[in-house]
Residue, then its C-alpha position, 0 to 999 in steps of 0.5 A: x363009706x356010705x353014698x350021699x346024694x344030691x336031688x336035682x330040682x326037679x326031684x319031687x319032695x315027696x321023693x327026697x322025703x321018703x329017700x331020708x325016711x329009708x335011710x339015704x343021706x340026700x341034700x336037696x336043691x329045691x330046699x337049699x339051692x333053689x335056681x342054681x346053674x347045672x355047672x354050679x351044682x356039678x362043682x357043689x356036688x363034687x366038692x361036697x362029694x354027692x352023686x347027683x339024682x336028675x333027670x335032667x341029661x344037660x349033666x351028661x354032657x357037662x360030664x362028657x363033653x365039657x368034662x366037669x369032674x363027677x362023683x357020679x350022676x344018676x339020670x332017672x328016667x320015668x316020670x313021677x306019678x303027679x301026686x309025687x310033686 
């Protein structure tokens, strides 16, 4: 089974662009869902069965101290170069 993925909004376009062209199956907030609550995109994900891409780390703690369920989130951690947005 292959993993989808859901970028965050505040995943650059340029970056879920160049994740489709290498094959990724990743939907996009900015692109379908723009504004949504963290918990509305914690329970889409889930229903959809996507692994989140963030970095935001508000979904750790909706993770593990609200227990919202999860087919998993990575945090990403680095900033994106400024052309990259």
């Amino acid at each position: 089974m292959k993993i989808r993925y859901l970028a965050d909004e505040n995943i650059p376009l340029l970056i879920i662009q160049k994740l489709r062209v290498e094959g990724y199956a990743i939907e996009s907030i900015p692109l379908s869902k723009s504004g949504m609550l963290d918990k509305k995109v914690m329970k889409y994900a889930f229903e959809k069965e996507l692994v989140i891409l963030t970095f935001n780390k508000d979904f750790g703690q909706l993770v593990f101290k609200e227990r919202l369920k999860s087919k998993g989130i990575v945090l990403l951690r680095f900033s994106p170069h400024p052309q990259q947005r």
